[in-house]
N, C-alpha and C positions, 0 to 999 in steps of 0.2 A: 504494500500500500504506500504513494509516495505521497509527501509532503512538501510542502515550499521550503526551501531552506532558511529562510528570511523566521518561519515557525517553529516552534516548539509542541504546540500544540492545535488541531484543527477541529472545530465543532461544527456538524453539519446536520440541519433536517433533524435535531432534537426535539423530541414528543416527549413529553412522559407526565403520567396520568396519575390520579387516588381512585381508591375506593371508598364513595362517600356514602351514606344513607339514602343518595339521591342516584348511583350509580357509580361506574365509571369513568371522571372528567379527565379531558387535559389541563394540567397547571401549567404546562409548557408545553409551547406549541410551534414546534417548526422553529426551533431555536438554529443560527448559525453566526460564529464569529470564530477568530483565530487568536492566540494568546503568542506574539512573539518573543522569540530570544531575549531575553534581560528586560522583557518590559512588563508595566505594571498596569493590567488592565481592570477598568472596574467595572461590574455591574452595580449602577443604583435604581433605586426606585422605594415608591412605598411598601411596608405591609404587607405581605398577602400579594403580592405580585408574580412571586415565582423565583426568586433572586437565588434563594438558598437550596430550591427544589434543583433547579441547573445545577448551582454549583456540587451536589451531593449527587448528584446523574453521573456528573464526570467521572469518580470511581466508582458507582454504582454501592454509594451508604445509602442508600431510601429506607427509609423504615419499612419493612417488611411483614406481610405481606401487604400492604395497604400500597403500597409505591410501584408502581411498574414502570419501566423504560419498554414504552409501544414501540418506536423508528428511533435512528440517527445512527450517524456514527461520530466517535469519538477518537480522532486519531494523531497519537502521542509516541512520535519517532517513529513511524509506520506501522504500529498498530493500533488497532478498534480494541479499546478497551472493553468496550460494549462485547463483544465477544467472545473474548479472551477467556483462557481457563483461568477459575478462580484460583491456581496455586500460582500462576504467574501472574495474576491482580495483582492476590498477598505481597509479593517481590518486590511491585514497582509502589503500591501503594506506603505508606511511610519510608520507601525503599528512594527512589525518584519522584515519587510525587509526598508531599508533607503535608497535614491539613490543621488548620486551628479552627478550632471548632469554637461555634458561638457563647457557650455557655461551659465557663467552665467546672463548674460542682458537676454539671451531668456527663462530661466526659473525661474526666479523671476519677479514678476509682478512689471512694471514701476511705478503706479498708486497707490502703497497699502505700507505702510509703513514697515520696514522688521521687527518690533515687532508683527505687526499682521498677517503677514504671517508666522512668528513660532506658535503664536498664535492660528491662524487658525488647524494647524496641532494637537498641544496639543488639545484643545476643541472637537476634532474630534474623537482624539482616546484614549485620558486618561478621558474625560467626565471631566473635571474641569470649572470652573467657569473664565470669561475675564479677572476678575482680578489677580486669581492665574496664569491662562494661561501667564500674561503678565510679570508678577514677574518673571517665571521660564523663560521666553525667553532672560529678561537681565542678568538670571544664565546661561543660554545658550551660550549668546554670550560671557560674562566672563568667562566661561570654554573654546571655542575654542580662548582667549586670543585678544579677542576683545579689543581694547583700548576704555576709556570712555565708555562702555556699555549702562549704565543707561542714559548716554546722543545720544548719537547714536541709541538706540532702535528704534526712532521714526524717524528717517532718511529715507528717499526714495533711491530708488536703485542706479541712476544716482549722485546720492551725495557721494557714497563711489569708492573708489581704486578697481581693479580687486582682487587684495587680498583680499580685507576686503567683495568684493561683494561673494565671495570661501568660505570666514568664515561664510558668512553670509548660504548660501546653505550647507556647512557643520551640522552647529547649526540645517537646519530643517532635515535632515535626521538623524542627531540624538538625535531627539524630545524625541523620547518616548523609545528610548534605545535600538534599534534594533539588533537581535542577527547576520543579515548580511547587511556588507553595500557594494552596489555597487557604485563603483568611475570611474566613464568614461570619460578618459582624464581629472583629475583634476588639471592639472598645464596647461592646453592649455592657450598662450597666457600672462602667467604672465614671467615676469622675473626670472632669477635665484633666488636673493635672495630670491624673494617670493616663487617659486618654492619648495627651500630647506624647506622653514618655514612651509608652506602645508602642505608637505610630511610628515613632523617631526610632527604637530601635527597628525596628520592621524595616525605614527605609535605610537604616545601619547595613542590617542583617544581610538585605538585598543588594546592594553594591557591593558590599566584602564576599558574597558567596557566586556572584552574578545569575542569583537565579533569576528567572521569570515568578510573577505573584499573579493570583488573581486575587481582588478584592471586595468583596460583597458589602453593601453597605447603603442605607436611608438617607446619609448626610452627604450634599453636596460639596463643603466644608473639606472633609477627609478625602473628596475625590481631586477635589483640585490642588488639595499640597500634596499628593502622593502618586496618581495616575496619569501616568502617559495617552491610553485611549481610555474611551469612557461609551459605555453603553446601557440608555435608557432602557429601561424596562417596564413594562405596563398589563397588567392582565395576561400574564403567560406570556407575551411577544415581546419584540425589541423593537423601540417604537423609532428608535434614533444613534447613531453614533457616529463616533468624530476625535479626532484627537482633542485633550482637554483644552486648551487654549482655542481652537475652533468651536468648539460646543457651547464654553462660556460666552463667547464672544460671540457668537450667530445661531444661537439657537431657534431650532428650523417649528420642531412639533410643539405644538399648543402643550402638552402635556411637562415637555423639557422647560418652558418658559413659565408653565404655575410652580415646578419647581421652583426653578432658582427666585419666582418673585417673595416664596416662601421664608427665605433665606432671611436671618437678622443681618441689620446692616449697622458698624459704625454711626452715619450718619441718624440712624433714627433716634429718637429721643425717648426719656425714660415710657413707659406704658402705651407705646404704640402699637394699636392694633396690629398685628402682622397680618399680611396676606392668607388667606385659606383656600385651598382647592374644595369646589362643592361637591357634594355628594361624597361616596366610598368607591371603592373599588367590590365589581361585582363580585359574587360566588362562583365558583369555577361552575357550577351549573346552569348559571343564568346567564354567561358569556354571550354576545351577541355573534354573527359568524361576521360583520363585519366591522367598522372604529368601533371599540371599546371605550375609547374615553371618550365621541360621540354619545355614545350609551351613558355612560355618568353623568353626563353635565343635559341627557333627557333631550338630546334633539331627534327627529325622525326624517325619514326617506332614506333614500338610495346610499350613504355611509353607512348604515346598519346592517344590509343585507350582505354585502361582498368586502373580502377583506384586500384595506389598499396593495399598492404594490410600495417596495423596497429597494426605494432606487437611488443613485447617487446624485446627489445636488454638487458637487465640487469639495477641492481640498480634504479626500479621504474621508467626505461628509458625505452619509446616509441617510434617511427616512422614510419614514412609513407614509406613503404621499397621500393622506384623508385630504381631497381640495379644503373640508372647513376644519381641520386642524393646522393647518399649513399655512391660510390664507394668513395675511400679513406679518408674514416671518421675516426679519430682519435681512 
C-alpha cells in the first residue's frame, strides 16, 4: 500500500458508527485527511462532534462492542491498520504510535504503581529486563519534568495532581519513542497554568523527538499556538481545513467563523456577553443527509437534502461548499 512521502500517516473514507437505542449511526462519516512528517495536526470542534471517535478509529480503541469501524482505511507506513492482525496492532500501537488519553484516572490503573505501568509498556515493546525497564521510567518521568522522579516513580495514581497524573500518561506514550502521538483532549480539566505547562512540554516533546502529533481539542486557543494544519469538525464530517494561519485569517464555513467569534478577546471588557453558536449539535440519529449546521441554526430546502461537496478554495484551503454557509466568507 503506498503512501506520499511528504506523510506519515493517511486517513481515507472513515465511517465509523455506535450502537445506540435508536440503532446503528454514523458519528463519523467519510472522514479523510493526512497527518504529515513532524507536523502537528489538529482536529477541533464542539462536543459531540466526533473529534475523539476519529481519533480512537485510528488504532481501533472504540469501546466495544458499541463502536464499529463500517469503511476506511487507515494507512500508516503502508499499512491499513484497519486490517491489520491484532498482534501487529499491539507492536505498532504504544510501539510507533503513542496515545494520551483524555482523562486520566480512567486510563491509568488505580491499583499499579505509575513506575510499573511505564514499565509494563517498555518490557513489552523494547524487550528489556524490570530493572532497566524501571531505570528508564524514572528517565521518563524526568524528561516530561517530573519533580522528585526517583521518588515519585513508585507513587499510585490517586497520590498525584491532575498535572502530574498528564505527565505521568504522557511519559507512557512516549515509552518507546513513537514517530506519532495522538493527544485527545490533553488539558481537559486541568487548570490554566497547568494547561500552559502540558502544552509546552508536548511542543518540547515534539521537536526533540521529531515526531508527528495529532491533536484533539474544543479550544481554538490550543490550536493556534500548537498546530501547523487544522481541521474543523462538525457532526461527524470535516467541514473545513487549512493550515492555521490560513484558517485564522480567512475562514471560509459559517461554522469555523461562530467558532473563533466565540473566542474571548483581550480587547473585550470585564462581563461581556461572549458570542454563542444557537442551537446544539444534532444526535447522530437525527443527522440530516445534507448541511448539518444548516440543520442547527433551523433553515430549510435544498442544503438539507444532499451533502455539499469538499472542494479547495486556494492556499491548501478546503471546504465543505453549503452556498449559505459559505456565502460571505472573507
Amino acid at each position: 500500500m503506498e503512501i506520499s512521502p511528504s506523510n506519515l500517516m493517511e486517513i481515507r473514507g472513515l465511517t465509523t458508527a455506535f450502537h445506540t437505542e435508536h440503532g446503528l449511526f454514523p458519528v463519523v462519516e467519510d472522514v479523510s485527511f493526512d497527518i504529515p512528517h513532524g507536523k502537528c495536526v489538529g482536529i477541533v470542534g464542539e462536543s459531540g462532534c466526533g473529534k475523539s471517535a476519529t481519533a480512537m478509529s485510528l488504532v481501533r480503541l472504540l469501546p466495544r462492542p458499541r463502536g464499529r469501524i463500517l469503511s476506511g482505511c487507515v494507512n500508516f507506513k503502508g499499512e491499513d491498520l484497519l486490517t491489520m492482525a491484532p498482534e501487529r496492532l499491539r507492536e505498532i500501537r504504544g510501539g510507533c504510535i503513542g496515545t494520551i488519553f483524555q482523562e486520566p484516572m480512567q486510563a491509568l490503573n488505580p491499583v499499579q504503581r505509575i513506575g510499573d505501568q511505564i514499565s509494563e509498556v517498555l518490557m513489552l515493546h523494547c524487550k528489556i529486563s524490570a530493572e532497566e525497564a524501571w531505570e528508564e521510567a524514572i528517565r521518563l518521568l524526568e524528561f516530561v519534568h517530573f519533580a522528585a522522579p526517583r521518588e515519585r516513580v513508585s507513587d499510585y495514581p490517586h497520590a498525584l495532581s491532575g498535572g502530574m497524573r498528564q505527565r505521568a500518561l504522557i511519559a507512557i506514550a512516549l515509552a518507546c519513542r513513537p514517530e506519532l502521538i495522538i493527544a485527545d483532549e490533553p488539558t481537559t480539566a486541568l487548570d490554566v497554568t497547568v494547561q500552559h505547562q502540558v502544552l509546552s512540554l508536548l511542543r518540547e516533546l515534539r521537536s526533540e523527538l521529531g515526531a508527528a502529533s495529532l491533536l484533539i481539542t474544543h479550544d481554538l486557543g490550543v490550536i493556534a499556538q500548537n498546530c501547523d494544519i487544522v481541521w474543523v469538525m462538525y457532526a461527524g464530517r470535516m467541514v473545513e481545513a487549512a493550515p492555521v494561519e490560513e484558517l485564522f485569517a480567512h475562514p471560509s464555513h459559517a461554522y469555523t467563523r461562530a467558532l473563533l467569534a466565540a473566542m474571548p478577546r483581550p480587547e473585550y471588557t470585564r462581563k461581556t456577553h461572549l458570542p454563542t453558536i444557537p442551537g446544539v449539535v444534532a444526535a447522530p440519529h437525527e443527522y440530516a443527509p445534507g448541511c448539518r449546521f444548516c440543520q442547527r441554526l433551523g433553515r430549510s430546502g435544498s442544503t438539507l437534502l444532499e451533502r455539499p461537496s469538499f472542494v479547495h478554495i486556494g492556499n491548501s484551503h478546503f471546504v465543505e461548499a453549503c452556498p449559505l454557509c459559505t456565502a460571505d466568507a472573507p
